[in-house]
MARLUMRO-289177 format. One record per residue: residue number from 1; residue in one letter; chain; z, y, x negated of N, C-alpha, C in turn. Coordinates in steps of 0.05 Angstrom, whole numbers, plus 5000, padded with zeros to 4 digits. Atoms other than C-alpha are relative to their C-alpha. Layout:
# MARLUMRO-289177
NUM;a;A;Z;Y;X;Z;Y;X;Z;Y;X
...
This chain:
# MARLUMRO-289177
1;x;A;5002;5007;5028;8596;1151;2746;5006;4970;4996
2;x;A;4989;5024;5011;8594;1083;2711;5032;5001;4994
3;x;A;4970;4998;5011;8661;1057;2696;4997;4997;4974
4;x;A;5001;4993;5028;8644;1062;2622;5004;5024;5001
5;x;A;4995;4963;5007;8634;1137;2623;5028;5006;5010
6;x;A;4976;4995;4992;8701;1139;2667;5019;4992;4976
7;x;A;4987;5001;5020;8733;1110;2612;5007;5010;4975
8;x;A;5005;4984;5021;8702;1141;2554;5012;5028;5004
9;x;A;4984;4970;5001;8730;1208;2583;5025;5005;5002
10;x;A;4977;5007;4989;8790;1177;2602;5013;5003;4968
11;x;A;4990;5002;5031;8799;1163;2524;4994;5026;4994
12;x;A;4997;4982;5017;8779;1235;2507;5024;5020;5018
13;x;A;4979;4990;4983;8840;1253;2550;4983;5029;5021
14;x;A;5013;4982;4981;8792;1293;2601;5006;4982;5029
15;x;A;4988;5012;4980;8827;1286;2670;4973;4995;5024
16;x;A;5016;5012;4986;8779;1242;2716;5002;5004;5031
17;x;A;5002;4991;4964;8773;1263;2796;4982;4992;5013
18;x;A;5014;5006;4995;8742;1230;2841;4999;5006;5038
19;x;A;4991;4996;4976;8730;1263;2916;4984;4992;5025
20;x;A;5022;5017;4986;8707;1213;2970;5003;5005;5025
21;x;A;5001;4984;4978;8683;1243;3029;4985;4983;5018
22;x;A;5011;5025;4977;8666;1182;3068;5019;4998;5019
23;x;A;4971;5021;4986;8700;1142;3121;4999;4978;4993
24;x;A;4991;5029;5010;8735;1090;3093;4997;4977;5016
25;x;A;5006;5030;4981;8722;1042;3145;4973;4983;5005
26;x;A;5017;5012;5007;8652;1045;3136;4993;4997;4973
27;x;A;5002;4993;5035;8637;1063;3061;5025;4989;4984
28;x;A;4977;5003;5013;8682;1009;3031;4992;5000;4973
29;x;A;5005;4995;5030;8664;1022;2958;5024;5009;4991
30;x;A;4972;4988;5015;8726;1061;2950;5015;4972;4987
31;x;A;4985;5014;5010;8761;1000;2940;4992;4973;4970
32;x;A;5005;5015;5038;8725;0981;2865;5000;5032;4988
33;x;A;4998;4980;5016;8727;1055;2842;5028;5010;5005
34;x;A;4977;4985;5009;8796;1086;2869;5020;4999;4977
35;x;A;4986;4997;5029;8834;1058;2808;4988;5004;4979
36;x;A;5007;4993;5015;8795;1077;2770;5004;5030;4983
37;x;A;4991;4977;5007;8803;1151;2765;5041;5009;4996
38;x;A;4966;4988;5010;8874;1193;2749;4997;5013;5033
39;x;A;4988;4991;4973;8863;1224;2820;4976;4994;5022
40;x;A;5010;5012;4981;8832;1203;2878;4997;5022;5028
41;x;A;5002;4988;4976;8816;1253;2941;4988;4997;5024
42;x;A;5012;5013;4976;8809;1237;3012;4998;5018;5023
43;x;A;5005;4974;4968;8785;1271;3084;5017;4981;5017
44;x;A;4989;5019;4978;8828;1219;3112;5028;4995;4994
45;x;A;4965;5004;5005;8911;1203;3110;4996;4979;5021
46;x;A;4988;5012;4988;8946;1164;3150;4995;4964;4994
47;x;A;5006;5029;5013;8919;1088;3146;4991;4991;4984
48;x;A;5003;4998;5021;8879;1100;3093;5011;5005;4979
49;x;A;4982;4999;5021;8933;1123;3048;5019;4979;4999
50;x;A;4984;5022;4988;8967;1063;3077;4991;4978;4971
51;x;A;5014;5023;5016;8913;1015;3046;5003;5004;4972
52;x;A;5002;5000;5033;8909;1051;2981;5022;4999;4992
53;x;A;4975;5005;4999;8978;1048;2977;5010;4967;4989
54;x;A;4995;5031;4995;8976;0967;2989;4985;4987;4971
55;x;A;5025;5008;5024;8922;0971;2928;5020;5007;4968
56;x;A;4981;4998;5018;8984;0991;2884;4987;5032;4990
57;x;A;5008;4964;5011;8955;1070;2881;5021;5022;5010
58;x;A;4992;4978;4991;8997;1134;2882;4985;5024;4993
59;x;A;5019;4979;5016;8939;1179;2855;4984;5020;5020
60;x;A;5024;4989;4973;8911;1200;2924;5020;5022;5012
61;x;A;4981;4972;4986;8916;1267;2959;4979;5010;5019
62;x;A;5014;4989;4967;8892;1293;3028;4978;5033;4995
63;x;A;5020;4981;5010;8831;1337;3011;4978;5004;5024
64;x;A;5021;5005;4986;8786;1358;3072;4970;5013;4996
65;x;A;5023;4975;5004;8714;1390;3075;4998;5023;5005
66;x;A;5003;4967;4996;8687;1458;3073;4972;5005;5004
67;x;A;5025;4986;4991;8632;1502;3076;4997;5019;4977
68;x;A;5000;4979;5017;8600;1544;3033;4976;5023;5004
69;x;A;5016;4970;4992;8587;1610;3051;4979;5013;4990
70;x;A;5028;4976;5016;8539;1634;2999;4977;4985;5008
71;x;A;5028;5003;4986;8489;1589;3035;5005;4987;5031
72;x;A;5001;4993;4976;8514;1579;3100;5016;5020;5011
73;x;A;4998;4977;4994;8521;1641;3133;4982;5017;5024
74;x;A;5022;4993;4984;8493;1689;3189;4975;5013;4995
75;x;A;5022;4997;5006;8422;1701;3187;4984;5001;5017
76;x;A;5007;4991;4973;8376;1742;3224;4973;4983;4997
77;x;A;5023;5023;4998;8315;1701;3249;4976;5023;5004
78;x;A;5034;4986;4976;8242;1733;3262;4987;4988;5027
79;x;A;5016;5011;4967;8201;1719;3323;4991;4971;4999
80;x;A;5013;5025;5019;8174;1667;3288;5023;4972;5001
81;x;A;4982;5012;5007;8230;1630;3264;5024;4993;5028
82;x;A;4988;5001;4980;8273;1647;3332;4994;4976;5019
83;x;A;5013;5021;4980;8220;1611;3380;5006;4975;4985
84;x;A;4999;5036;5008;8228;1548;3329;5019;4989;4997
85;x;A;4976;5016;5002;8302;1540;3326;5017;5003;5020
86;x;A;4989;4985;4972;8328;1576;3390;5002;4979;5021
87;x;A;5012;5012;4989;8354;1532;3438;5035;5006;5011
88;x;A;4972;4991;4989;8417;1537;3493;5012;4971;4995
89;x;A;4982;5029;5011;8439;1462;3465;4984;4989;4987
90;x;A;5005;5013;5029;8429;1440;3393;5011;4985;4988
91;x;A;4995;5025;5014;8436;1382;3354;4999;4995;4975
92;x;A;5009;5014;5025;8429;1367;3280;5019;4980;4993
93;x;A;4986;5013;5018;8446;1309;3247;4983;4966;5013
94;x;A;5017;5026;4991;8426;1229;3255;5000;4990;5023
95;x;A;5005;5009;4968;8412;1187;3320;5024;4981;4991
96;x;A;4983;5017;5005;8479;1150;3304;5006;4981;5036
97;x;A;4990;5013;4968;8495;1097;3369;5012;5014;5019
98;x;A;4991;4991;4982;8544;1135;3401;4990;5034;5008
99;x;A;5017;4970;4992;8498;1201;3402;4969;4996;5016
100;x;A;5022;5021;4989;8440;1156;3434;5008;5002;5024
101;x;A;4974;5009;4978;8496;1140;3490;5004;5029;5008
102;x;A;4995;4978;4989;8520;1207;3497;4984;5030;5006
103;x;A;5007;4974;5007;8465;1261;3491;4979;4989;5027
104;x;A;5017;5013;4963;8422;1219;3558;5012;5016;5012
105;x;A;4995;4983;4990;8470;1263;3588;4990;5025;5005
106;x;A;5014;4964;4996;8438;1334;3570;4975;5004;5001
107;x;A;5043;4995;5004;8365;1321;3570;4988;5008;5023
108;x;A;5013;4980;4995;8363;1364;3628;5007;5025;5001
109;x;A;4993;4980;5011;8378;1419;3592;4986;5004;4983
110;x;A;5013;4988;5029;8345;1458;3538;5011;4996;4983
111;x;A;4989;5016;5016;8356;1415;3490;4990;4981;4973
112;x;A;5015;5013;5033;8334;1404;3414;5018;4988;4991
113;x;A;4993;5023;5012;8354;1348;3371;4983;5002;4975
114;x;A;5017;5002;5037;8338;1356;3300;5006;4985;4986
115;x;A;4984;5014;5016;8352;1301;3247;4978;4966;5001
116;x;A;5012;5030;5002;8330;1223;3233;5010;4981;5025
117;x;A;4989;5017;4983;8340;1167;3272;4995;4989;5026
118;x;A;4999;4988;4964;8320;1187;3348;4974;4986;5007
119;x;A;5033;5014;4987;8244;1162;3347;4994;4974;5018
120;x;A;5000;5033;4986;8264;1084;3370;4999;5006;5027
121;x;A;4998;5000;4969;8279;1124;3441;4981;5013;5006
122;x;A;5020;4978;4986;8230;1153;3484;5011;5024;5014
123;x;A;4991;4981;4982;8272;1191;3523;5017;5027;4982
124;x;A;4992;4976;5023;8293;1233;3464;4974;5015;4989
125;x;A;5021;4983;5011;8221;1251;3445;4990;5031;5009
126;x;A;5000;4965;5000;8208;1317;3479;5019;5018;4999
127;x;A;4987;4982;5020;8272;1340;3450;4994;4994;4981
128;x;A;4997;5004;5030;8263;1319;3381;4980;5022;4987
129;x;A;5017;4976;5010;8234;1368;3338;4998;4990;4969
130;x;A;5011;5000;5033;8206;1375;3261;4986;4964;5000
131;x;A;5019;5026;4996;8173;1302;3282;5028;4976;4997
132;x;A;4978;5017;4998;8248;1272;3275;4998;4989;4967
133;x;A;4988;5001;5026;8243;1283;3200;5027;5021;4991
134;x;A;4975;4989;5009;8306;1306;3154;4995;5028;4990
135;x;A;5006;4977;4994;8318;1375;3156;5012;5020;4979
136;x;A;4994;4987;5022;8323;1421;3096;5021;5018;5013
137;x;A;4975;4991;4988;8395;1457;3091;4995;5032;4996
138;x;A;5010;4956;4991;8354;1535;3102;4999;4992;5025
139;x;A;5013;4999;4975;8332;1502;3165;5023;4998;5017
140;x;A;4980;4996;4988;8394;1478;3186;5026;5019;5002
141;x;A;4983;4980;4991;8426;1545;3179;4992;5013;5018
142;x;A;5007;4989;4978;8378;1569;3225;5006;4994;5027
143;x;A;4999;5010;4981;8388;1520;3271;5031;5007;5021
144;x;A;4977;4983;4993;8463;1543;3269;5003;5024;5012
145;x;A;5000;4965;4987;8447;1616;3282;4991;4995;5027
146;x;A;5012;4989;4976;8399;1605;3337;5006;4983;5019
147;x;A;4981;5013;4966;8434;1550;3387;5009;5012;5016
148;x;A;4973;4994;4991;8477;1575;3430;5009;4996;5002
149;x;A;4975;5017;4997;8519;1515;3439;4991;4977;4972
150;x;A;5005;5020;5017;8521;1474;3378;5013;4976;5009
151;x;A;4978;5031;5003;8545;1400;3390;5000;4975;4973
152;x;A;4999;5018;5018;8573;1367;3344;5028;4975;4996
153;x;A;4990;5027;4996;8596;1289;3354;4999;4980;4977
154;x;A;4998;5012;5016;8622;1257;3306;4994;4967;5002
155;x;A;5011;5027;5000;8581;1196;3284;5016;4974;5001
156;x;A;4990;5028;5005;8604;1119;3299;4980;4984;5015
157;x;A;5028;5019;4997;8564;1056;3303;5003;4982;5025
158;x;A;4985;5018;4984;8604;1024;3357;5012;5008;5028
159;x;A;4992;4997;4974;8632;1071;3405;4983;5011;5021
160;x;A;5023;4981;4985;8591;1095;3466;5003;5027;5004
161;x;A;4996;4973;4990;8616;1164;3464;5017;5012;4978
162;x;A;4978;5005;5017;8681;1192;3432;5017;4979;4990
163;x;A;4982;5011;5017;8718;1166;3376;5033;4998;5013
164;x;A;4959;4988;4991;8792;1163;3407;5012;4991;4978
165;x;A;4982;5001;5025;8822;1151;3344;4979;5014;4982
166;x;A;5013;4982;5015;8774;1201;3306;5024;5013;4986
167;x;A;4977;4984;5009;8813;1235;3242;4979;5012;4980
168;x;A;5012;4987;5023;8772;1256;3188;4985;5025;5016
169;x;A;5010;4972;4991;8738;1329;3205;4968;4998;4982
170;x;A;5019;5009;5015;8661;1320;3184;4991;5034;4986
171;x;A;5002;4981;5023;8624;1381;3139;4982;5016;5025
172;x;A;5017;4986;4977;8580;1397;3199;5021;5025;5015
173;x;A;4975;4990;4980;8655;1427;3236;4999;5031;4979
174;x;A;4989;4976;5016;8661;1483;3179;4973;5008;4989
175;x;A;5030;4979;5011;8586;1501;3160;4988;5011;5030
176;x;A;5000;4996;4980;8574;1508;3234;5014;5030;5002
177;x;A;4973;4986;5008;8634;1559;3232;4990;5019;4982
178;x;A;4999;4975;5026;8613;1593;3169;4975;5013;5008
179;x;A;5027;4982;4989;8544;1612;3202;5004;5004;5018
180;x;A;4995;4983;4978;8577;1642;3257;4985;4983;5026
181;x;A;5017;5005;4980;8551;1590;3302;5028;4990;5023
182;x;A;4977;5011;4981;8596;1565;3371;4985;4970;4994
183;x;A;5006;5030;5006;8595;1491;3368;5032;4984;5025
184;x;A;4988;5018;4984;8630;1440;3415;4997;4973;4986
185;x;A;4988;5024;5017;8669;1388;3370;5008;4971;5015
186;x;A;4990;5022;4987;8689;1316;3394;5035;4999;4987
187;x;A;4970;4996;5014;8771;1316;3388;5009;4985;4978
188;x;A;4988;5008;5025;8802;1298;3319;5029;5002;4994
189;x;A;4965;4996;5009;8875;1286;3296;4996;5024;4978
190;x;A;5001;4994;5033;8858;1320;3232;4994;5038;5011
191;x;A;5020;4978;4992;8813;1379;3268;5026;5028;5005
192;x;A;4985;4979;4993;8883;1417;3295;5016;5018;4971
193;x;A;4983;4992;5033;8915;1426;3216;4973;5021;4999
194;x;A;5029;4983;5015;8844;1467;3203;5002;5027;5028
195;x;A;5003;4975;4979;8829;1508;3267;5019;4999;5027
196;x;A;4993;4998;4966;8859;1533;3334;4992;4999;5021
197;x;A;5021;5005;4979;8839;1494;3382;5002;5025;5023
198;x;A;5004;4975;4971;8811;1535;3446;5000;5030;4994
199;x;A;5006;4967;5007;8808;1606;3402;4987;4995;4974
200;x;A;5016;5007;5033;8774;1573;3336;4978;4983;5001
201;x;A;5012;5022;5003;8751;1517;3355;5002;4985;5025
202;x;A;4991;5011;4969;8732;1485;3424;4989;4965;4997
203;x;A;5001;5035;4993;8738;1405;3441;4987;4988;5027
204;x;A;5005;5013;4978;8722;1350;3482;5014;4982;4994
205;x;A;4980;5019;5006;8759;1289;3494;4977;4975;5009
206;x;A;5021;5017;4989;8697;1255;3531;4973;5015;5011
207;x;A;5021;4994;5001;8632;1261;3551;4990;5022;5024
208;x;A;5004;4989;4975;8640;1284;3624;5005;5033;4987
209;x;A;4978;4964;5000;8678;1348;3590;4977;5006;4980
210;x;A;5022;4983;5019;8622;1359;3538;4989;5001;5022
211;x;A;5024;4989;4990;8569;1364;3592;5014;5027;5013
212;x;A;4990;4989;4979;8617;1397;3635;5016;5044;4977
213;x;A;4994;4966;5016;8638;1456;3574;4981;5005;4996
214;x;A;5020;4983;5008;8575;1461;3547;4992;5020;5019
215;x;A;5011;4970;4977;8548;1494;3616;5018;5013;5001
216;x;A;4988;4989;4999;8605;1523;3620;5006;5030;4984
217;x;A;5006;4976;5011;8600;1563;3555;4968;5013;4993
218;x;A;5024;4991;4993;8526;1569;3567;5001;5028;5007
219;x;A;5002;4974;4990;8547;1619;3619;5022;5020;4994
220;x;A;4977;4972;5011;8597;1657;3579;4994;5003;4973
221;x;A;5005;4990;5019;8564;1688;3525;5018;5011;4979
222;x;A;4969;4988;5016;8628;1729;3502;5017;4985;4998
223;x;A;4981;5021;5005;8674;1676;3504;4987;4981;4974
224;x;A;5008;5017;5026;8621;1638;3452;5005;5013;4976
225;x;A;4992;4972;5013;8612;1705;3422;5032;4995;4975
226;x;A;4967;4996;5003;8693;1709;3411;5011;4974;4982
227;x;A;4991;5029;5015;8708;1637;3387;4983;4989;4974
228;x;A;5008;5008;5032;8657;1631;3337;5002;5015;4975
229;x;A;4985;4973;5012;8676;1698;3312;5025;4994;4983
230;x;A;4977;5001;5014;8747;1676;3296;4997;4973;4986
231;x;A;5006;5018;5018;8722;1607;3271;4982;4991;4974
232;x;A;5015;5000;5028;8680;1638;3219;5013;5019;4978
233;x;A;4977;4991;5009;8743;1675;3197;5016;4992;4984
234;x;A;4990;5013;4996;8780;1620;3196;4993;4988;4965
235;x;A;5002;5026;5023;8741;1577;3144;4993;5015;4976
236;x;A;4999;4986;5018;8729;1644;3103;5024;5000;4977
237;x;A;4972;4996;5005;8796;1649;3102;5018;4979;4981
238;x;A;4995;5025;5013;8818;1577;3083;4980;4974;4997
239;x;A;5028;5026;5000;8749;1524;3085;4980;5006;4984
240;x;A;5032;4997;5009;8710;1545;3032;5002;4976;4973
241;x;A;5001;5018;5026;8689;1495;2978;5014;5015;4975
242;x;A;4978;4983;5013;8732;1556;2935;5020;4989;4998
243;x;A;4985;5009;4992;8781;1532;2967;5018;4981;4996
244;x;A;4995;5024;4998;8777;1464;2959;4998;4995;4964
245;x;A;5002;5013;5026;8762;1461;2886;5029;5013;4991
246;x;A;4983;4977;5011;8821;1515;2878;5029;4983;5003
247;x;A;4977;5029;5002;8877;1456;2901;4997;4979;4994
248;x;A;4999;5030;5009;8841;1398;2874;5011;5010;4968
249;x;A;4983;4995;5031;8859;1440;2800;5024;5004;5006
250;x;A;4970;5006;4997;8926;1446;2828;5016;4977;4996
251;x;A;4987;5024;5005;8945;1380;2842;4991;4991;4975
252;x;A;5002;5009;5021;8914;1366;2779;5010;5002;4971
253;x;A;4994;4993;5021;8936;1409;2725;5034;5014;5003
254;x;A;4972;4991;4994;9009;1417;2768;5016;4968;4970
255;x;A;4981;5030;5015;9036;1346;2717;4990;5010;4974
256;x;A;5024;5002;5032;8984;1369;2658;5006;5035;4992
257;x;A;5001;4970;5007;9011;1450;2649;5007;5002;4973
258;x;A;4999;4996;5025;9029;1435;2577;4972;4997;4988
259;x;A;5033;5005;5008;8958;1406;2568;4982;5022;5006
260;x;A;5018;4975;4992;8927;1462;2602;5001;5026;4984
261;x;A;4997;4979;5012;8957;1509;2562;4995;5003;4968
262;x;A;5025;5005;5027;8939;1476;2498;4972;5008;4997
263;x;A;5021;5001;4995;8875;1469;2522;4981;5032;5005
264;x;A;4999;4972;5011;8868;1547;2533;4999;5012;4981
265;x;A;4996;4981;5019;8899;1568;2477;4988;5000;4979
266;x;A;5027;5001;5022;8850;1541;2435;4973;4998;5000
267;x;A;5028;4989;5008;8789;1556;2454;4992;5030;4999
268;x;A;5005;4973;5008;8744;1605;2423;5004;5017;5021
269;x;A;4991;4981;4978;8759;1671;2461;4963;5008;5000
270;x;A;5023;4982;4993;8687;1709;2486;4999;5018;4982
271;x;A;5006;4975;5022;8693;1766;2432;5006;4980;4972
272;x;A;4993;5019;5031;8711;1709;2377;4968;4989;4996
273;x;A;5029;5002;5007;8636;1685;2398;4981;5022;5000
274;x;A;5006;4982;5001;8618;1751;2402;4997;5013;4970
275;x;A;5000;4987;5023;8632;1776;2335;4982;4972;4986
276;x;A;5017;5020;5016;8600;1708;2304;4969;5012;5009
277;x;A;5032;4989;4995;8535;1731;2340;4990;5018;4990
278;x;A;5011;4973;5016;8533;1790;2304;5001;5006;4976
279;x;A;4991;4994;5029;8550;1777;2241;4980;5008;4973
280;x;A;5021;4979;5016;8487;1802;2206;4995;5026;5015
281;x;A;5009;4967;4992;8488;1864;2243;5028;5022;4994
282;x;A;4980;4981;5007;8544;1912;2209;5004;5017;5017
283;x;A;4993;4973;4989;8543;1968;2250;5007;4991;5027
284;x;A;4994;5013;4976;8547;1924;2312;5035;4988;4993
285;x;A;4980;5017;5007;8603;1888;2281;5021;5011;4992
286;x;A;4974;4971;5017;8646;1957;2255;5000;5005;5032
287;x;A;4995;4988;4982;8635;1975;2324;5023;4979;5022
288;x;A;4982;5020;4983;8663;1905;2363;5030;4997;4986
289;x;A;4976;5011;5013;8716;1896;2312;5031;5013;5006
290;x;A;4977;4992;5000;8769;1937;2340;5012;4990;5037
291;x;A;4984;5022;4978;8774;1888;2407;5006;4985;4993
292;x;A;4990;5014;5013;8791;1843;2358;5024;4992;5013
293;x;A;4968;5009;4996;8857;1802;2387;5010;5011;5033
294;x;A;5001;5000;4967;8840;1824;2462;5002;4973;5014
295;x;A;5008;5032;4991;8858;1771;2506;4992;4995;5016
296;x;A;5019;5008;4973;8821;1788;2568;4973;5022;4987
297;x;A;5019;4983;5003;8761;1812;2538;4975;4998;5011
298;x;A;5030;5002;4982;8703;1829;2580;4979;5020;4997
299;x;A;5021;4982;4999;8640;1872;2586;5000;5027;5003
300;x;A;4996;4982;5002;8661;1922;2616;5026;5017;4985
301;x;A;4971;4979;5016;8722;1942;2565;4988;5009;4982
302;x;A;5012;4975;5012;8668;1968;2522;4998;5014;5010
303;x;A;5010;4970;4985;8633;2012;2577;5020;5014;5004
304;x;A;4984;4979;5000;8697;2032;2585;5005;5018;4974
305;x;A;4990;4975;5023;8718;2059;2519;4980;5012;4987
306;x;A;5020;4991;5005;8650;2082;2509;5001;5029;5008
307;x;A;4992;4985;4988;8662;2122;2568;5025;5021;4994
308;x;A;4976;4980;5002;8727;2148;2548;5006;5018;4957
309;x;A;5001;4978;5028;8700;2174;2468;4979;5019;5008
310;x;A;5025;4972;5000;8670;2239;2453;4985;5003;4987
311;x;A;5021;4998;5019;8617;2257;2417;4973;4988;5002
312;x;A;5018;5009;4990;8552;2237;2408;4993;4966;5002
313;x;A;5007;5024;4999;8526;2163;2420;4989;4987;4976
314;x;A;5017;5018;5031;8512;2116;2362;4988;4970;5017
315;x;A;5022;5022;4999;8467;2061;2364;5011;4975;5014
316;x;A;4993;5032;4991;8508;2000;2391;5015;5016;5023
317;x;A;4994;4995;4979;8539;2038;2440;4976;5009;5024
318;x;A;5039;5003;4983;8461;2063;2469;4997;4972;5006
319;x;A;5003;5029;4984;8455;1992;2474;5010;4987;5013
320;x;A;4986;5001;4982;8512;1972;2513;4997;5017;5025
321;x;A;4999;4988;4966;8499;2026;2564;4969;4991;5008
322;x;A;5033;5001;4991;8422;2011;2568;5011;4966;5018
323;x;A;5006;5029;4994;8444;1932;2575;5023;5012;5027
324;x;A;4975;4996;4991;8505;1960;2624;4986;5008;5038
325;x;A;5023;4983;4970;8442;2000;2677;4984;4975;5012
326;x;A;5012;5020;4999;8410;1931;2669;5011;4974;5020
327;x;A;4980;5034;4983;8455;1871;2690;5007;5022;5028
328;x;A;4994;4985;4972;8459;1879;2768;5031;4998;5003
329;x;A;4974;5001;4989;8530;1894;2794;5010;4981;5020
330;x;A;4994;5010;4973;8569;1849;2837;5018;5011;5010
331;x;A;4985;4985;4987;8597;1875;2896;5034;4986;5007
């Protein structure tokens, strides 16, 4: 957002959040927007809270990525779909320098590479696939399901391999994960707070040990099996963008619980716009009027007390059960 609109909401006392899921070392922008907001959220601590710190900010709080299950997830492939994403070492994401450097290693292996970037080499072209264009995120759940070793190396422009001071955990580590795929991570400070390494989540420290795990879990099916199993558990459990929005309103509305509660208590309730909707229909409106002053009122606390009178059915209650067979259920 402009820093006008940040302000303008700032003045209608609407609390401003801003959650930057870069690395700070390349993507310095943070440092004309973090004061700007009331809170600030980062995939990164340690030096970076240092700096923002040095910038006269206490507004920042350690926020990492997630995954979100309702579209990445396991998914069965057809014959079709299998032959085009199926591969015993998979790749998505860009030709960043140090994946240039380190993936010469596996090219003799069955070995796709999906994503931008890769075309400048030749020796990447009969892996590269979709023509080394960007890869819609249906495709890359497939590509998750049907690998059997996902690798995934976290991008830098500089090093030839691993990061050895790598901290931030990228979004690839937990959508990987949530579509039940195995994946072989490059090691992270940050990576051990999230999963267990060697039963959640398997590492490398260098390149010799990626070539040297991947074959490794090549030929142990159940051991991939087993580990991606408990690391799609894992981020169910605590990594879902749920998750993540569910402590950014914590830290937010933990200083602001008088505000929040104002802010509640006065808006219209669902049966307050409810009864306005109906207010030329009397018989609708004799019938809502006795949830009047409900304060969790929902849909089904008609069907219920519908359910629980006798006699025969009048007209606004027929219509609640007709609309009741209608709206699908969630499980």
């Amino acid at each position: 957002m402009s820093p006008e609109a940040v302000t303008k909401l700032k003045e209608m006392k609407i609390p401003v959040a801003f959650w930057f899921v870069e690395d700070f070392n390349t993507l310095t922008y943070w440092k004309d927007v973090a004061g700007q907001y009331d809170y600030f959220f980062t995939i990164q601590q340690g030096e970076f809270f240092n700096k923002l710190k040095a910038q006269g900010l206490d507004n920042f709080y350690y926020l990492p990525q997630a995954a979100h299950p309702e579209t990445q997830n396991p998914v069965e492939l057809d014959e079709d779909e299998y032959k085009q994403f199926a591969a015993d070492l998979s790749f998505m994401g860009e030709g960043y320098y140090n994946r240039h450097r380190a993936f010469t290693r596996l090219l003799d292996q069955n070995f796709k590479i999906w994503g931008t970037g890769w075309n400048q080499n030749p020796v990447f072209w009969p892996h590269l696939q979709n023509k080394g264009e960007r890869v819609s995120s249906e495709d890359c759940v497939k590509i998750y399901n049907a690998g059997k070793v996902n690798l995934n190396l976290h991008s830098s422009t500089y090093h030839d391999g691993v990061n050895p001071n790598g901290d931030f955990v990228n979004p690839r580590t937990f959508e990987i994960a949530a579509c039940g795929g195995f994946q072989l991570v490059d090691e992270r400070s940050e990576l051990g707070d999230c999963f267990r390494i060697g039963e959640e989540m398997v590492t490398f420290s260098n390149l010799e040990e990626m070539r040297a795990k991947a074959l490794y879990y090549l030929d142990h099916p159940e051991v991939r099996r087993m580990v991606a199993e408990r690391g799609r558990l894992r981020v169910l459990r605590e990594h879902t963008i749920r998750h993540r929005m569910h402590e950014m309103l914590l830290h937010i509305y933990s200083e602001r619980e008088q505000e929040l509660e104002i802010r509640t208590s006065s808006r219209e309730s669902e049966l307050d716009r409810a009864l306005a909707q109906v207010a030329d229909d009397s018989e609708l409106l004799e019938f809502l009027e006795p949830f009047r002053g409900q304060r969790d009122f929902k849909f089904q606390s008609v069907i219920d007390r519908i359910n629980e009178d006798e006699g025969s059915f009048k007209d606004p209650e027929l219509l609640f059960l007709m609309v009741d067979q209608i709206i699908p259920k969630k499980s």
